[in-house]
N, C-alpha and C positions, 0 to 999 in steps of 0.2 A: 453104624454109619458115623462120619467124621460131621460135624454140624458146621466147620469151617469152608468146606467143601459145595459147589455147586449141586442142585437134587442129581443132573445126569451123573455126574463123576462119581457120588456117592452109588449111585444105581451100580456103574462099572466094576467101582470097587472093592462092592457087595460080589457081583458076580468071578469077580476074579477071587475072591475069600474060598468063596465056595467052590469052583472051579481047582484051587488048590488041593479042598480036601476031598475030593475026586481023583485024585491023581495028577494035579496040574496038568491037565490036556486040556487043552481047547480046540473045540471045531473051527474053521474059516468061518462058517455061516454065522455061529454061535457070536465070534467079533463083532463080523460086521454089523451084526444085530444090535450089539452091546454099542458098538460106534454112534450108529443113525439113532439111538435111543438116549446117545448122552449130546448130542446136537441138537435133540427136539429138546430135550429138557434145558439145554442152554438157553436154546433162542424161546421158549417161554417164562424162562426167568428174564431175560431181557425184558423181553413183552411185559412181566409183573413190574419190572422195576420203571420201564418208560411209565407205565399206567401210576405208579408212585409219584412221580416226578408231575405228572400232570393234576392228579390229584392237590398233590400241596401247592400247588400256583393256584388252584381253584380257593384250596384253604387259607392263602397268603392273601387272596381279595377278599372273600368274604369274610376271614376271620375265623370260621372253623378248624376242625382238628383231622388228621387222617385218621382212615379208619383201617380196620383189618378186613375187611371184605376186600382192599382194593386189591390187594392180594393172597387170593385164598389158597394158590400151589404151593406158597413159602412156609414152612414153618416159623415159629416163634421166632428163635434166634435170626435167620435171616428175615423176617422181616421188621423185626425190631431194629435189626443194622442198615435195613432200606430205607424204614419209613427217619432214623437220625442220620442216616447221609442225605435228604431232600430237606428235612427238617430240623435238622439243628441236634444239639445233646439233650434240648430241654424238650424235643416234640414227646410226645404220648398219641397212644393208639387206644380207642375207644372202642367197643363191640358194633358191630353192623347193626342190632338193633336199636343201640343207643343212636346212632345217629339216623337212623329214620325216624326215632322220637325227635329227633332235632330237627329234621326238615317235615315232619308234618304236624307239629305243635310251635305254635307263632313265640318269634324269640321276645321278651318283654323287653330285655333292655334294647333290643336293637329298633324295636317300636317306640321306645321311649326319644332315641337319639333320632329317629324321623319326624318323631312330631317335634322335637326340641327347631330341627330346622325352618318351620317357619316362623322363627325368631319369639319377641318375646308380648307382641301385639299381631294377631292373628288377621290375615285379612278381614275376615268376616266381622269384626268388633270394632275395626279402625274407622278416624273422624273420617274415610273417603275409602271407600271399598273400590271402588269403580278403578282407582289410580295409583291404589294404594302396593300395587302387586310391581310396583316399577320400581319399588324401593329397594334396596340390597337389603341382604339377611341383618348386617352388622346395625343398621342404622333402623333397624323395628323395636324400638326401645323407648322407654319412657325416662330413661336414668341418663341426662346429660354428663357427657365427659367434665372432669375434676377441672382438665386446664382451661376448657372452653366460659365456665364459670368467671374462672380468676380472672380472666380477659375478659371478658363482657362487663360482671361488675367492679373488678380493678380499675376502669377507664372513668369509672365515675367519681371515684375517691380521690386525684389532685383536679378533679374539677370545685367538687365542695368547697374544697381548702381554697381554691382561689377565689371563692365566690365568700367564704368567710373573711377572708385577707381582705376584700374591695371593702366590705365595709366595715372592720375594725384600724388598718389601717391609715386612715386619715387622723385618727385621735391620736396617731404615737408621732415621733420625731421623724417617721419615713411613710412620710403624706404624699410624697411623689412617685412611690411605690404602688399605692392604689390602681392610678392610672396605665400601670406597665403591665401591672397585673393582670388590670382587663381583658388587655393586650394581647398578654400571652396565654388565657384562658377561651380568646376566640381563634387564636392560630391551634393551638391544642386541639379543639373540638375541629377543627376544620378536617386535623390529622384520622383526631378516633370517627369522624364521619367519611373519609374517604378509605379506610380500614373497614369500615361495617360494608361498605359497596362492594368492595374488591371480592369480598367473599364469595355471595354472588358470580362475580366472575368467573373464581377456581372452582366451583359448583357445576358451571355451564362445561369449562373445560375437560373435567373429570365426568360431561354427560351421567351429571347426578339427578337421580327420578327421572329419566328419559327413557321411554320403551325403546327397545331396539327394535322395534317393527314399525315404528312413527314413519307417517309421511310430511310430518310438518316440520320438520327436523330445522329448518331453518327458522320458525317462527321461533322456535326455543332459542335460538342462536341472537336471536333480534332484539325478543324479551328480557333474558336475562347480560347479554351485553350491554344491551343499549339503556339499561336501568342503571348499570353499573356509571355510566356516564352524567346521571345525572346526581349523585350526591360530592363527585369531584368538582363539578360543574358549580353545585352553590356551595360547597368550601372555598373554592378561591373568589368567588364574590365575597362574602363573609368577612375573609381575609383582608383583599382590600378596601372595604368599608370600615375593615375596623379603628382604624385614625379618628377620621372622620366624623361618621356616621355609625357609632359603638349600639345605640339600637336598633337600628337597621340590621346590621351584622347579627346582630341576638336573634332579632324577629327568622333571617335567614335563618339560622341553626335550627331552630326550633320547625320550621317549617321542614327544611331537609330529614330532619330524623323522626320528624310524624309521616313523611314521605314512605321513609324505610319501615315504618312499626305497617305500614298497610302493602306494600309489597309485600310484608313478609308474612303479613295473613294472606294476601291473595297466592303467592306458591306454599304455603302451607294447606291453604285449599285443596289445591291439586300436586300433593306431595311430591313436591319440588324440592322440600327440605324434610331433616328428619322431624318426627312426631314434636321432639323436646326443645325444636331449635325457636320456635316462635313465643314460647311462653318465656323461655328468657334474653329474647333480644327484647319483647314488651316490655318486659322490668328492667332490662337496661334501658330504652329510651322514655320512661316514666322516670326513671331516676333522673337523665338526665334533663327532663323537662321541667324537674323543679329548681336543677341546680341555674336554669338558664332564668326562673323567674325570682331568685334571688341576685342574680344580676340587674337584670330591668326594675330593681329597687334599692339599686343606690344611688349615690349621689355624683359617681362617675359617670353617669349616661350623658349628663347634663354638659361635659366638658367636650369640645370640640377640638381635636390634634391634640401635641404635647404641649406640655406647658413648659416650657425651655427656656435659662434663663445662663447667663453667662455671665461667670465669678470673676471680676478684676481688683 
């Protein structure tokens, strides 16, 4: 038989070989026979080959391999040419018994890549089990983000420096530099404490840690908006106290961003934020609590407005 050939057409052209060395005669019936037997055999290659084609979409989701049972009328060569026309030049055909070893012996790695899915703090183990199930995959982690760092405690390193400046400052030639410094070290913090707020906000937006079967859906809307309003709210007092009334303005800061270090253990309660977000906004607003109590020990507190003088 020609192995290029469909099985019915091969059957044909068997019979027409032999039918030759007979005498090349052939009966009517003897055709028509040889006909309706190369049609069955087409349209059950068809039939093997749809079942191919179904087969590897099966295997394209799951990730398995076709098998040779899916067509057990084809021989080798055609079904080697069925199963890489559904599957590619690189498919492979495995034994029917191999893959019932593979569907009734449990896959390891594909057991591995399901437990991998519920991240990398398991419900069961987390500071809040109860709430803890509201969190996304990505953010069950103990390992805060590289940039989130930089930003948290980047914001407290030109606070120092101004807070070093206030009181070295007055002993050098640019004694009226202390003052401005102050200045711009209570507009600064007013900045990086309306930035710690806002977060909060894009949080609420993004319906981060919110079941999606909540019926209190507005109370989260209330809580985490209406929080966001209050560290803008004592930056710009802060702001304009600080002419004036330069420890006033401190006492502010300081109050506002112990504000934020207990909001953000109260939604870290109820994972609102991710596991790692509250242990280092803490150490940023402890850094920045001491940078605020080296300010309230200089000797610029004491001065009320600028001290402005005009060179004629």
């Amino acid at each position: 038989m020609l192995p290029c050939l469909p099985r019915g057409a091969q059957a044909l052209h068997a019979h027409l070989r032999a039918s030759k060395r007979l005498g090349g005669v052939l009966q009517p019936v003897t055709i028509a026979r040889s006909v309706l037997a190369t049609r069955a055999a087409d349209t059950i290659n068809r039939m093997h080959t749809s079942a191919c084609v179904r087969q590897q979409a099966a295997a394209t989701a799951t990730g398995s391999t076709i098998t040779a049972a899916v067509a057990p009328g084809l021989n080798a060569v055609q079904r080697t040419a069925a199963v890489r026309a559904v599957g590619g030049i690189n498919a492979r055909i495995v034994p029917a018994h191999s893959m019932e070893a593979e569907l009734t012996q449990p896959n390891e790695k594909r057991k591995v890549e399901i437990e991998s899915q519920e991240g990398e703090i398991s419900v069961a183990k987390s500071h809040s089990p109860k709430w803890f199930d509201n969190l996304p995959m990505w953010a069950r982690t103990k390992r805060a983000p590289v940039a989130f760092k930089v930003v948290m405690y980047g914001a407290a390193v030109p606070l120092y420096g101004a807070a070093i400046g206030v009181h070295v400052l007055p002993y050098t030639i640019h004694t009226e530099l202390a003052r401005e410094m102050l200045n711009w070290a209570v507009h600064y913090s007013a900045a990086v404490l309306t930035f710690n707020g806002a977060i909060h906000y894009g949080m609420q937006l993004a319906d981060f840690g919110v079941s999606k079967k909540t019926q209190v859906k507005g109370f989260y809307n209330f809580l985490r908006y209406g929080f966001s309003l209050v560290p803008i709210s004592l930056a710009v007092m802060a702001s304009m106290q600080c002419e004036s009334f330069p420890r006033d303005a401190v006492y502010l800061l300081m109050t506002a961003f112990a504000c934020i270090g207990g909001t953000d253990f109260l939604f870290h309660t109820f994972c609102l934020t991710p596991p790692w977000f509250f242990r280092h906004r803490l150490a940023m607003v402890l850094l920045l609590q001491g940078a605020y109590v080296l300010f309230l020990l200089s000797e610029r507190m004491l001065l009320r407005g600028r001290n402005v003088k005009l060179d004629i």
